[in-house]
N, C-alpha and C positions, 0 to 999 in steps of 0.2 A: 399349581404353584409356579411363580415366573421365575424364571433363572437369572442367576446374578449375571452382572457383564462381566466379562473378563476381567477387567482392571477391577474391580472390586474385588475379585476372589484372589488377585493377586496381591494387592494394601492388605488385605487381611491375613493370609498366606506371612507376609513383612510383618507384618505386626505380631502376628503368634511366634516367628522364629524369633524377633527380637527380643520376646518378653521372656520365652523356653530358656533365653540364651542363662539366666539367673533365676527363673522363676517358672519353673515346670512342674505338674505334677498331673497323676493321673489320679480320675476320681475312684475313690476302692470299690469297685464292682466287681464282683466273682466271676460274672460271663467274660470280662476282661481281663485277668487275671487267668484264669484258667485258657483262654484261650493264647493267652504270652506262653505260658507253660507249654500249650500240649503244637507248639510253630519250637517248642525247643530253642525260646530266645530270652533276651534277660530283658528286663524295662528298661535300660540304658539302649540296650537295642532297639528295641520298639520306639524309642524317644526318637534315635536316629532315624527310623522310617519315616515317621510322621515329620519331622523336622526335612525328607526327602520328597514331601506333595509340592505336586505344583499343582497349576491350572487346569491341568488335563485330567488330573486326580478326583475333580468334584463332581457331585452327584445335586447336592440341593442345598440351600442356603440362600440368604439368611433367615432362620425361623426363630421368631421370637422367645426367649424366656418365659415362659407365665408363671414360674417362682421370683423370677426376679425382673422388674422391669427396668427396661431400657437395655438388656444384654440379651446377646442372640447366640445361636449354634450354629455353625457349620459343618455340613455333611461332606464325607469322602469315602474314596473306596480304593485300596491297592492289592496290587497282587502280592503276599509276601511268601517264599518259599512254598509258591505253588498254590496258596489258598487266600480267596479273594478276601480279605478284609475290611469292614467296615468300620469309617471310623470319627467320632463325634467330636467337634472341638469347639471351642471358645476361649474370647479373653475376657478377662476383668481390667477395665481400665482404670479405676480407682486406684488397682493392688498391682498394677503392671504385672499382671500371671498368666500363666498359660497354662490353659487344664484343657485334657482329653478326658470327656465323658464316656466314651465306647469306642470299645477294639476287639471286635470280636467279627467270627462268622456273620452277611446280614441273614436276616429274617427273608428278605425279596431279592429280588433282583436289581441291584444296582447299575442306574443310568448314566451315563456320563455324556452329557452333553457337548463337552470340550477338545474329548478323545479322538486321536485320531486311527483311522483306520487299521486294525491288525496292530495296536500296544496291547499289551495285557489282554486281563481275557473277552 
């Protein structure tokens, strides 16, 4: 998959905080959910992290919807109290929203193409 340019991932980064700023919501998954729980943070927190990615933060993106077309997801990864977290997002520009679809532990190993030497892990 080819990686985005940086000013892309930055308009979109602008665009999800703009949207969060009224219109946030995370999608109800349990791997999500339980993993806010057992980082000992509340969704208001977690809102904050994710509302703290930048550029250096991304892993992959933009991959298309195949539920919905013409919308895509964007991939990230942070470190949050110590454990790397993955984390799934997109906007809806219809509904101006901001939805994270996953926050949890990843499955693999997350790349970050943007990062620079010795941030995070």
């Amino acid at each position: 998959m080819k990686c985005a340019e940086k000013y892309q991932i930055i308009l979109f980064l602008f665009q999800f905080k703009e949207f969060a700023q009224k219109n946030f919501s995370f999608y109800p998954r349990k791997e999500s959910i339980d993993t806010i729980t057992s980082l000992g943070i509340t969704s208001p927190q977690a809102k904050r992290e994710i509302l703290g990615l930048t550029y250096e933060d991304y892993y992959r993106g933009p991959i298309p919807d195949k539920d919905r077309k013409g919308e895509e997801f964007w991939e990230f990864g942070k470190v949050i109290y110590g454990e790397e977290i993955f984390i799934k997002l997109k906007t809806n520009l219809k509904h101006a929203v901001a939805i994270c679809f996953s926050f949890h532990i990843p499955d693999k190993i997350i790349e970050y193409p943007y990062r620079r030497q010795g941030k995070g892990k």
